[in-house]
Every structure is written in structure tokens, then in C-alpha cells.
N, C-alpha and C positions, 0 to 999 in steps of 0.2 A: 682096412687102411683108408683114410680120407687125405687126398693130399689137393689143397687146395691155392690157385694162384694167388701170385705176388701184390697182382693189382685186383682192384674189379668196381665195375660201373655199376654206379645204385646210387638212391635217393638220400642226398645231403637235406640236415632236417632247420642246418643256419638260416638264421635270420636274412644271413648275405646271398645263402645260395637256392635253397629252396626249391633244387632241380638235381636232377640224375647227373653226376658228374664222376670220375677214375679216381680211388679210394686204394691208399695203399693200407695193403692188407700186414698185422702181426696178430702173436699170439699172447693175451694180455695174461700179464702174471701179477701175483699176490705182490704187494709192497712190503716193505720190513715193518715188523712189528713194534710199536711206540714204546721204547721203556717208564714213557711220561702220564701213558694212559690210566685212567680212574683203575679199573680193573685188573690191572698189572700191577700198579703201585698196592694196592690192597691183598691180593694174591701172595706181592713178596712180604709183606710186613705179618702177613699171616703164617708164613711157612718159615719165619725166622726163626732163630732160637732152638730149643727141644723140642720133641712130640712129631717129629717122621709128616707122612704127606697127610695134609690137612683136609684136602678136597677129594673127591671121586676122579679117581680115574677111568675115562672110557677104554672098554674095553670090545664091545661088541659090534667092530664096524662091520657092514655091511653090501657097502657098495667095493668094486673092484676098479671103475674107470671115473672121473669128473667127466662132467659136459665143457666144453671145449666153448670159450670165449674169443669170439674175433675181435678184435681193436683194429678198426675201420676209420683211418685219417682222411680226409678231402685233401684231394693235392693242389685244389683252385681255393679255399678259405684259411685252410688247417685245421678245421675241425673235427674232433675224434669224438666216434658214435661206437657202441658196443653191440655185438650179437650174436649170441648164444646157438651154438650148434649141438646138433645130438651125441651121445655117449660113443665113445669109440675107444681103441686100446692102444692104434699108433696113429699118430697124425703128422703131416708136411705139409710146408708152407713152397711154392713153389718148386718142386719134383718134377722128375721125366712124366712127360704124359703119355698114358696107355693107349698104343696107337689100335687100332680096329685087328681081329683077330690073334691079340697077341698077349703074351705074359712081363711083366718087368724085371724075372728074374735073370 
């Protein structure tokens, strides 16, 4: 379990700021997918009509968790920086912290 805070001080990479400054912390997610895009428009004009699925379907995944992306905002520029954290299975963004000797349950 990785539950990490809200905020956090670290190096802004702007032009304006160029110094360790409080970065509000989220957790960056996929955008929607373009119905405009080359390879969507081609995919659909392929799979029209008769003749069932055209392309291979993946079937053998292999991984169980993604690596965990921070989307890291400057609160003095507004500049958003990305970075990449290691594999885990549950993750929070500002949670109870684990005090010394003790369990969260």
C-alpha cells in the first residue's frame, strides 16, 4: 500500500521558477480517446460491413498492476511536471499516516 501526501516540495523545472518550491500532488489518468484519430478512423472503416474482427486481439497480458504516475503542479508558477513511481496494487493520495508502532487497521 503507497499512500502518499497531498502536497510536496521538489524541484520546479520552469523557466520562471527553477527552484524547489510546494507542488500539489494527483494522480494523472488516461485522457478519452480521439474518435478523429488516423488509427481509429482506419480500424473503424476496416471493421465495417461483413467479415467479424479484422485485427488481432491481445490476449496474453501479463502484468497485474501499472506504475503509478504523479502529476506534480507548482503552486507559485502552475506548472505541471510528471513522475513515475513504482508498481504497487493499492495506492492514496493523502491518507491517515502510520504513526510509529502501529497498524491502520
Amino acid at each position: 500500500m503507497v499512500n502518499v501526501p497531498k502536497t510536496k516540495k521538489t524541484y520546479c523545472k520552469n523557466k520562471e521558477c527553477k527552484k524547489h518550491t510546494l507542488h500539489k500532488v494527483t494522480q494523472y489518468k488516461k485522457g478519452k480517446d480521439s474518435i478523429s484519430a488516423q488509427g481509429k478512423r482506419r480500424y473503424d472503416r476496416k471493421q465495417s460491413g461483413y467479415g467479424g474482427q479484422t485485427k488481432p486481439v491481445f490476449h496474453k497480458k501479463a502484468k497485474t498492476t501499472k506504475k503509478i504516475v504523479l502529476k506534480l503542479q507548482c503552486q507559485s508558477c502552475k506548472h505541471f511536471s510528471q513522475h513515475a513511481i513504482k508498481r504497487c496494487k493499492h495506492f492514496e493520495i493523502g491518507g491517515d499516516k502510520k504513526g510509529k508502532g502501529t497498524s491502520l487497521f
